[in-house]
C-alpha positions in Angstrom: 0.0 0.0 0.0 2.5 2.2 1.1 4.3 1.8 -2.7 1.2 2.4 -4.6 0.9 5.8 -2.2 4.5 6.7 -3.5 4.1 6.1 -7.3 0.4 8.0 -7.1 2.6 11.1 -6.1 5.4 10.6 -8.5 3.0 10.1 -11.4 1.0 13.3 -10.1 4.2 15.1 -10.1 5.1 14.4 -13.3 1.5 15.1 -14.9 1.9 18.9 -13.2 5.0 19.4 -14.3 4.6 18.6 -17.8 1.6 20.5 -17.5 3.7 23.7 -16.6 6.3 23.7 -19.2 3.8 23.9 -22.1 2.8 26.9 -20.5 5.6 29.2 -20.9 5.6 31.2 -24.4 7.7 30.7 -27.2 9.8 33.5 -28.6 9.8 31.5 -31.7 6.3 32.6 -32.2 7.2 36.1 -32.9 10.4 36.0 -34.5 10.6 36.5 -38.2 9.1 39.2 -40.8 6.4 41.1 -40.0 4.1 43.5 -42.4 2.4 46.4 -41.0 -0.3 48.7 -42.5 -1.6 51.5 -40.6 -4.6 53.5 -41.1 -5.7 56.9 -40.3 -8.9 58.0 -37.8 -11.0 57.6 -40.9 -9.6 53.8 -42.2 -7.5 55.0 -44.8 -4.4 54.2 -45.5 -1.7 55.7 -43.8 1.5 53.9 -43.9 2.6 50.4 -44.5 6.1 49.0 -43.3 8.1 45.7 -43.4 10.8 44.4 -40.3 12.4 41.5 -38.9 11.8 40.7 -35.1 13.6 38.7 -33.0 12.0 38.3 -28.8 15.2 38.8 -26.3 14.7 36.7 -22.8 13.9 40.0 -21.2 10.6 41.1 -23.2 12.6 44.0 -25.6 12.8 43.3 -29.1 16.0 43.2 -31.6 14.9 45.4 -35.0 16.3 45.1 -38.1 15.2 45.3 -42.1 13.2 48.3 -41.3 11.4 49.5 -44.3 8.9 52.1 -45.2 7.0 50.9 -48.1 5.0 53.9 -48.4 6.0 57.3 -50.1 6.5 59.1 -47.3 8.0 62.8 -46.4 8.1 62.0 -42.6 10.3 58.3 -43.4 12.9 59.3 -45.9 16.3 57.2 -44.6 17.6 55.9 -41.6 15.1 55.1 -39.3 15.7 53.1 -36.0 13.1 51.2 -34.1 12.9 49.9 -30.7 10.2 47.8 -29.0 9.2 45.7 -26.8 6.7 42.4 -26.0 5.0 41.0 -22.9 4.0 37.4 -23.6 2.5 35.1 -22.3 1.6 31.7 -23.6 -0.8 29.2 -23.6 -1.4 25.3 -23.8 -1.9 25.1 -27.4 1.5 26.9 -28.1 -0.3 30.3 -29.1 1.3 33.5 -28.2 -0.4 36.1 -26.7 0.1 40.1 -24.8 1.1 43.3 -25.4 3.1 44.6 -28.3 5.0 48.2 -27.6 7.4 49.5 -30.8 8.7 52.9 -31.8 10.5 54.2 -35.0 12.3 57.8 -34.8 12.9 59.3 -38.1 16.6 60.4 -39.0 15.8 61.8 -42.2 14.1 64.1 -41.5 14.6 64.4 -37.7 12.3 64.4 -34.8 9.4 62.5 -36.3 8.1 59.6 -33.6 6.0 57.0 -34.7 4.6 54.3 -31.8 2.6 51.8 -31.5 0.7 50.0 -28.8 -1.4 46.9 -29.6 -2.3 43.2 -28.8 -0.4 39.9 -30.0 -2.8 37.0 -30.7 -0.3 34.3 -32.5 0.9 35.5 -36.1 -1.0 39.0 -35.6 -0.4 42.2 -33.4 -3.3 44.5 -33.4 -3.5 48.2 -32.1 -3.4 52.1 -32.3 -0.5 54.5 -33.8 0.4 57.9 -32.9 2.6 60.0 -35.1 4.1 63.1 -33.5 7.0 65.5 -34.8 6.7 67.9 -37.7 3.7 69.5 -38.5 3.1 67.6 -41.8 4.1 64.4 -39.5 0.9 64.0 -37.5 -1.2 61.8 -37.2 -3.1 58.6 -35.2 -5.0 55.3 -36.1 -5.2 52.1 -36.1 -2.4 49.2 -37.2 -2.2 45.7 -38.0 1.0 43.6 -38.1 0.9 39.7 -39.3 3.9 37.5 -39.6 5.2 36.3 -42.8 
């Protein structure tokens, strides 16, 4: 009796265990290309943009292949972007939480785009605010799916 007691444990150990490390979110799930289109207060579009992501261990985000595929006087040439995920996961491998990213303009300077939104697996979903020159305002919505 008192073995039976001692494998029931061990095998209800193991069970919650395995249980827990499926848990824990993947930062495979967001790295790789990404496509964003933006659109103004009124649905239009605004500006569309292509990057590669790649999830560090502590939630901020390495940028590179930023491009503006838009015509744009507030995007010209070297742009830098920095951003940042919380996720968390969930038993079916899906990622999931909240997406922060911002792009400063070089050419021309002092132009700030950001956006706050939602992950849900291959797409991040949110609002934009553009702020910096005159001509370079602006605020709407985005989506962002994974290539």
């Amino acid at each position: 009796m008192k073995n039976l007691a001692v494998a029931l444990v061990l095998v209800v150990g193991f069970t919650m265990a395995g249980c827990g490390s499926n848990n824990s979110a993947s930062s495979t799930n967001v790295n790789g290309s990404w496509t964003a289109m933006l659109t103004d207060a009124s649905g239009n579009p605004a500006f569309t943009f292509g990057t590669s992501l790649v999830a560090n261990g502590d939630g901020t985000l390495t940028v590179s292949n930023l491009t503006f595929t838009t015509q744009s006087g507030c995007f010209v040439s070297g742009q830098t972007a920095t951003g940042s995920f919380g996720l968390s996961g969930n038993f079916n491998g899906n990622t999931m939480g909240s997406f922060q990213f911002v792009v400063k303009s070089q050419n021309p300077a002092g132009n700030t785009l950001s956006l706050m939104g939602t992950v849900k697996g291959n797409t991040i979903t949110g609002t934009w605010t553009l702020t910096g020159n005159l001509a370079c305002e602006g605020s709407g919505s985005f989506t962002m799916t994974k290539a």
